[in-house]
Residue frames as qw, qx, qy, qz and C-alpha x, y, z in Angstrom:
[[0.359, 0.857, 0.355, 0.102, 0.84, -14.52, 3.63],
 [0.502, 0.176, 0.149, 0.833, 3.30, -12.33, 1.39],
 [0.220, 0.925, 0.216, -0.222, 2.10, -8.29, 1.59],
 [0.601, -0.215, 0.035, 0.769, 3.67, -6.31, -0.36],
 [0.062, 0.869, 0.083, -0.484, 3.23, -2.17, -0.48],
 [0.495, 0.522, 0.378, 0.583, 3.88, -0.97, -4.54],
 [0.157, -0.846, -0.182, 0.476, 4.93, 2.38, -3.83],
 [0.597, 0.590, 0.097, 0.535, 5.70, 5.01, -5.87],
 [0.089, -0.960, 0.203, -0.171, 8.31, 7.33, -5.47],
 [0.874, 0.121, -0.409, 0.234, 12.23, 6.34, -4.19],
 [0.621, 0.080, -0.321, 0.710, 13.90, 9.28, -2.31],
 [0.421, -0.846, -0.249, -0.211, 12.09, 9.55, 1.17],
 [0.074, -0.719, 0.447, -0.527, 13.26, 11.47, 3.94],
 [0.312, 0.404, -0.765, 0.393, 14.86, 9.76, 6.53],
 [0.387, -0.012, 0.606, -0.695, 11.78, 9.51, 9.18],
 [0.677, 0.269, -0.406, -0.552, 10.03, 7.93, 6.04],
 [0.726, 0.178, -0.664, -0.039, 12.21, 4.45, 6.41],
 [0.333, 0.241, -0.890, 0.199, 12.22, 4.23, 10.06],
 [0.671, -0.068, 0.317, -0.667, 8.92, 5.14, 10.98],
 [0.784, 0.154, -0.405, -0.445, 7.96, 2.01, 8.19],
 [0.607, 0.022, -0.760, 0.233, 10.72, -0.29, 9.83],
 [0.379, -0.337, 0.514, -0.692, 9.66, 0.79, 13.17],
 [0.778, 0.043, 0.456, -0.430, 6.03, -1.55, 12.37],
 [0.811, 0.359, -0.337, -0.317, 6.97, -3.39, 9.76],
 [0.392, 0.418, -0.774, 0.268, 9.64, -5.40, 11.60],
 [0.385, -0.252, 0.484, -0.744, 7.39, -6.39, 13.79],
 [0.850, 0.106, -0.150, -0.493, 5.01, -8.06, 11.91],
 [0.684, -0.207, 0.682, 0.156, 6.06, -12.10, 12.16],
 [0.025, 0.136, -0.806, -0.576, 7.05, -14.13, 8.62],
 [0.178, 0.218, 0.823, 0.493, 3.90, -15.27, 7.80],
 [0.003, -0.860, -0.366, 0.356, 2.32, -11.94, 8.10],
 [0.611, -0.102, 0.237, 0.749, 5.34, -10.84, 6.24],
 [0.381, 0.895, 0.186, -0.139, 5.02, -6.82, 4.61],
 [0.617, -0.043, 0.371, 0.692, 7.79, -6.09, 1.93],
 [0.297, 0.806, 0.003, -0.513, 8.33, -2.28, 0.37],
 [0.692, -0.002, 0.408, 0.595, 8.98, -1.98, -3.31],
 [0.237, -0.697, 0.043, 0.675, 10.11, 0.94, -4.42],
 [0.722, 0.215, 0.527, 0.393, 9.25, 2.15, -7.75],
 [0.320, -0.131, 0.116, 0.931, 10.19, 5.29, -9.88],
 [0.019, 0.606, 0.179, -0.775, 8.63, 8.59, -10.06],
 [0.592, 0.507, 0.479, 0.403, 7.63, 9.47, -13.50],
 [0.075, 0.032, 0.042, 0.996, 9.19, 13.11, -14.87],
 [0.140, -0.811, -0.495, 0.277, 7.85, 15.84, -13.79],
 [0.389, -0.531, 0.134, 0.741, 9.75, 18.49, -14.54],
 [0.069, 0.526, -0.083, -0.844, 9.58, 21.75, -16.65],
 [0.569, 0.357, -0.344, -0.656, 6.96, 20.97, -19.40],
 [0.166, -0.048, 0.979, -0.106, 6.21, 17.50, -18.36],
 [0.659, -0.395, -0.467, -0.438, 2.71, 15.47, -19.16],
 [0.513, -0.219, 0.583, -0.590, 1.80, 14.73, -15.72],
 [0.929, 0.169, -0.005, -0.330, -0.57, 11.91, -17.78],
 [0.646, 0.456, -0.595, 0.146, 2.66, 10.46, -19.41],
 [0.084, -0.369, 0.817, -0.436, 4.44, 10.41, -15.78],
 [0.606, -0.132, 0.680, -0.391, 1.71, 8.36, -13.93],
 [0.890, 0.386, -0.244, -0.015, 1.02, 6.14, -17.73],
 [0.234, 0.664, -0.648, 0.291, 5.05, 5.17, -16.32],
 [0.381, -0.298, 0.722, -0.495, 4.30, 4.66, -12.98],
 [0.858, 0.107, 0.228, -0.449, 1.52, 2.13, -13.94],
 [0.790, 0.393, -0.466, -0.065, 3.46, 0.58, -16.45],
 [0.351, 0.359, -0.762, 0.408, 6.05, -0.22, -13.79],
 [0.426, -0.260, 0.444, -0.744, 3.35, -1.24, -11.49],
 [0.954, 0.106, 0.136, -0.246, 1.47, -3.66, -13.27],
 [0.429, 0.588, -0.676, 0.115, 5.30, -4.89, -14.02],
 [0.171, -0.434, 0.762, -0.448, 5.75, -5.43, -10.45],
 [0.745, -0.277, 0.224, -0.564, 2.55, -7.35, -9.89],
 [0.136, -0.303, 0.937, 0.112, 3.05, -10.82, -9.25],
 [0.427, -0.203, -0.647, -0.599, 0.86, -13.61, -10.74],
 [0.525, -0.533, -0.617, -0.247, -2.39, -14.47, -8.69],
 [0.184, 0.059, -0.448, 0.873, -1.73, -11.69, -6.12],
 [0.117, -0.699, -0.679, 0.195, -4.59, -10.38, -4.44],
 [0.382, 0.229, 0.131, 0.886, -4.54, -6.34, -5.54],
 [0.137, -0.829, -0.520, 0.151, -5.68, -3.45, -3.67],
 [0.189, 0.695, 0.200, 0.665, -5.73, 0.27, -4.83],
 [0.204, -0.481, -0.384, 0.762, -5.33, 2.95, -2.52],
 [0.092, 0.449, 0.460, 0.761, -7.59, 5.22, -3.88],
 [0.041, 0.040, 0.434, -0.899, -9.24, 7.78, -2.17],
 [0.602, -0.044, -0.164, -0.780, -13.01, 6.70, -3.58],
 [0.350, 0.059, -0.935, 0.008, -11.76, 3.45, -2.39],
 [0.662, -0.530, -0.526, -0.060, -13.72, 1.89, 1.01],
 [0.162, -0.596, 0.539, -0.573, -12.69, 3.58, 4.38],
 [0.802, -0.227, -0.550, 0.053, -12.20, 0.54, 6.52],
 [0.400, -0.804, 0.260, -0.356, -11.41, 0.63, 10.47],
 [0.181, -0.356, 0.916, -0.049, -8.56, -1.13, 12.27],
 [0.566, -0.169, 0.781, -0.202, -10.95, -3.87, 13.12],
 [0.751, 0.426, 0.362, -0.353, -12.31, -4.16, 9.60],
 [0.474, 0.653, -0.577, -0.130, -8.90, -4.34, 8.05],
 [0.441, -0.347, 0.804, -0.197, -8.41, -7.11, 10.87],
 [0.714, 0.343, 0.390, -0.469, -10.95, -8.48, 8.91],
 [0.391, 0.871, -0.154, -0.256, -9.89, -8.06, 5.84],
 [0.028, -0.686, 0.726, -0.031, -6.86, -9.54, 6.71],
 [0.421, -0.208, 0.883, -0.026, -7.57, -12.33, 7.67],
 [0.796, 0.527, 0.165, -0.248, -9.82, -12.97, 4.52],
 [0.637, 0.652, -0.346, -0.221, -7.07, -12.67, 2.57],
 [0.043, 0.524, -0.848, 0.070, -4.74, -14.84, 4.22],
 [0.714, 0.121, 0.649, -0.234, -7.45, -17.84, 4.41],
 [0.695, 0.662, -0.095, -0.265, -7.69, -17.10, 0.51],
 [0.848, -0.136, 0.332, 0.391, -3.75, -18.68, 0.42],
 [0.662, 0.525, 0.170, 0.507, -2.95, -15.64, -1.80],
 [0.315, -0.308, -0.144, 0.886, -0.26, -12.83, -1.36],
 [0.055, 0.900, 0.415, -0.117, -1.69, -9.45, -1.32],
 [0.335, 0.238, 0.055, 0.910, -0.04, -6.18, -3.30],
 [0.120, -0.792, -0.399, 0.447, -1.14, -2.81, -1.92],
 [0.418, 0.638, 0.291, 0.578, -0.99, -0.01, -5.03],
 [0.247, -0.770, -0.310, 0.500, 0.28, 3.51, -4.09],
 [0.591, 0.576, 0.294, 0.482, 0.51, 5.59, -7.12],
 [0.431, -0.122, -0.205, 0.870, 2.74, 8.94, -6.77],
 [0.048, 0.372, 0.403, -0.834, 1.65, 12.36, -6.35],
 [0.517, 0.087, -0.240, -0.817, -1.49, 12.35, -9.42],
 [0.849, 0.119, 0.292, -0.423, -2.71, 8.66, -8.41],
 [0.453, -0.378, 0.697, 0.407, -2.69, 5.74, -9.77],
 [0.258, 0.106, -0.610, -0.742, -3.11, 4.99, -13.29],
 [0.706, 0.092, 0.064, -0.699, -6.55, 4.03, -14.32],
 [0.710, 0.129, -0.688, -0.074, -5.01, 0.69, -15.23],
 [0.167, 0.184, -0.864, 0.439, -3.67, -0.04, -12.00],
 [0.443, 0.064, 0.406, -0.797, -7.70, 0.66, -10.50],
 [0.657, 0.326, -0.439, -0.519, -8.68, -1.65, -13.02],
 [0.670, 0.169, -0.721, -0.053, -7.10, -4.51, -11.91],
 [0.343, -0.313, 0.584, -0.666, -7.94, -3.84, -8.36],
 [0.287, -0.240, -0.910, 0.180, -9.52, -6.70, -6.43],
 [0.317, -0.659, -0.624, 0.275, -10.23, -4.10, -4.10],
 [0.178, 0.586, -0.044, 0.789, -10.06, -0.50, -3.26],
 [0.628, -0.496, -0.520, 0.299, -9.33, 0.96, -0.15],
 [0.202, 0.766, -0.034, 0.609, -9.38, 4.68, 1.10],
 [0.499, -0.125, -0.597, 0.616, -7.26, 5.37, 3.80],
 [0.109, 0.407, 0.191, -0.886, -8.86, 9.39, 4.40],
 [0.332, 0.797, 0.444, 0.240, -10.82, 11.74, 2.94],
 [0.015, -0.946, 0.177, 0.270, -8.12, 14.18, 3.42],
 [0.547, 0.721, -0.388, 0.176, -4.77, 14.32, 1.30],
 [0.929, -0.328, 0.159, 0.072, -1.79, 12.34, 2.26],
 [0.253, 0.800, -0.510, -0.190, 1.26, 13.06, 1.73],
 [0.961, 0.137, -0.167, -0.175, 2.60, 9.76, 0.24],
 [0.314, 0.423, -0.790, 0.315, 5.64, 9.38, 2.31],
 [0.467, -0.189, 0.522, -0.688, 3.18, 9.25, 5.53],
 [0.902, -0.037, -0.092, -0.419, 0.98, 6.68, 3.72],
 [0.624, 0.330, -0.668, 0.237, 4.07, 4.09, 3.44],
 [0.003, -0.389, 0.550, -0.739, 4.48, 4.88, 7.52],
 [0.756, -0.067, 0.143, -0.636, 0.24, 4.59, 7.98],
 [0.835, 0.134, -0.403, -0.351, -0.12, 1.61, 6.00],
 [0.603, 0.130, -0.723, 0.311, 2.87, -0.66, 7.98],
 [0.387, -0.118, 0.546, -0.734, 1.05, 0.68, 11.19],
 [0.757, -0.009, 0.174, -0.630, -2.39, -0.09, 10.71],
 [0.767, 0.298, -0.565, -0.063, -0.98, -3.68, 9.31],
 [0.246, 0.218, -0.757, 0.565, 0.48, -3.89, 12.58],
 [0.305, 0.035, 0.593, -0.744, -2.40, -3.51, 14.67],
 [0.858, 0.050, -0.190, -0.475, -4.93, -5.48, 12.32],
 [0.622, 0.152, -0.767, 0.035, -2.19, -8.24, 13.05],
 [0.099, -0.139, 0.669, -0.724, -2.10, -7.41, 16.83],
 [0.587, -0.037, 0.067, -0.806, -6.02, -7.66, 16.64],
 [0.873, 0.151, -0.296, -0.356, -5.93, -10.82, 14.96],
 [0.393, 0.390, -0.699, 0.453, -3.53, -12.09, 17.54],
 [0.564, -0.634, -0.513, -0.125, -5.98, -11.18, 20.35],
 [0.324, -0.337, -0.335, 0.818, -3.69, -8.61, 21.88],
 [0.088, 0.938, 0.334, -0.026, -5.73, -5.26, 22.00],
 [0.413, 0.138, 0.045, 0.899, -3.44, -2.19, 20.81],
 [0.078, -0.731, -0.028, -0.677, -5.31, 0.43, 23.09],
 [0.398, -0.917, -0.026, 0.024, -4.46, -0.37, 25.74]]
């Protein structure tokens, strides 16, 4: 199974890319997580804010690939726990399809991109700052794999 994390946004700080490779190199190939990195929509001095994230989306539902398996971060998403992303996980990788994860920049993602969700998945109910999710997300991916390995990751 292919993941790959849609992220928006391109130019993180420097603890950004090695927390992510820290867990993401970890993972084995057919567990495989891949970032792709897509642009910010303007912001700046009399911007739409609507227009920017209408951008982002467009260049989101670009990215998707065909019969991917698509899941929204969204903060009304589901709040799952390690073991129930273990879960999770392995659903999708019996399904035989890769899996995109949606992170839309700093107003969400478009309403399209929630649309075509499969799924929806809320990491918090608090605010995230979306370099940290990119960091979270290739953790907890690590340790649903660890889980689904049968090593425990407390102790």
């Amino acid at each position: 199974m292919h993941i790959r994390l849609l992220a928006v946004g391109q130019k993180m700080p420097s603890w950004v890319g090695a927390g992510y490779q820290e867990y993401s190199k970890r993972l084995p190939a057919d567990f495989q997580l891949e970032l792709v990195e897509l642009p910010l929509g303007y912001r700046g001095k009399g911007a739409d804010p609507a227009r920017a994230m209408r951008a982002e989306g467009d260049a989101m539902l670009a990215a998707l690939g065909k019969n991917e398996h698509v899941i929204a971060l969204d903060v009304q998403g589901k709040h799952w726990s390690t073991e129930s992303l273990a879960s999770q996980a392995e659903n999708w990788r019996m399904s035989g399809r890769n899996v995109s994860l949606l992170v839309g920049g700093p107003d969400g993602l478009d309403p399209r991109c929630l649309q075509v969700a499969d799924q929806k998945w809320s990491l918090s109910a608090l605010t995230l700052p979306h370099p940290l999710v990119r960091v979270l997300l290739a953790e907890q991916l690590y340790r649903a794999w660890t889980l689904l390995q049968g090593h425990p990751y407390h102790k």
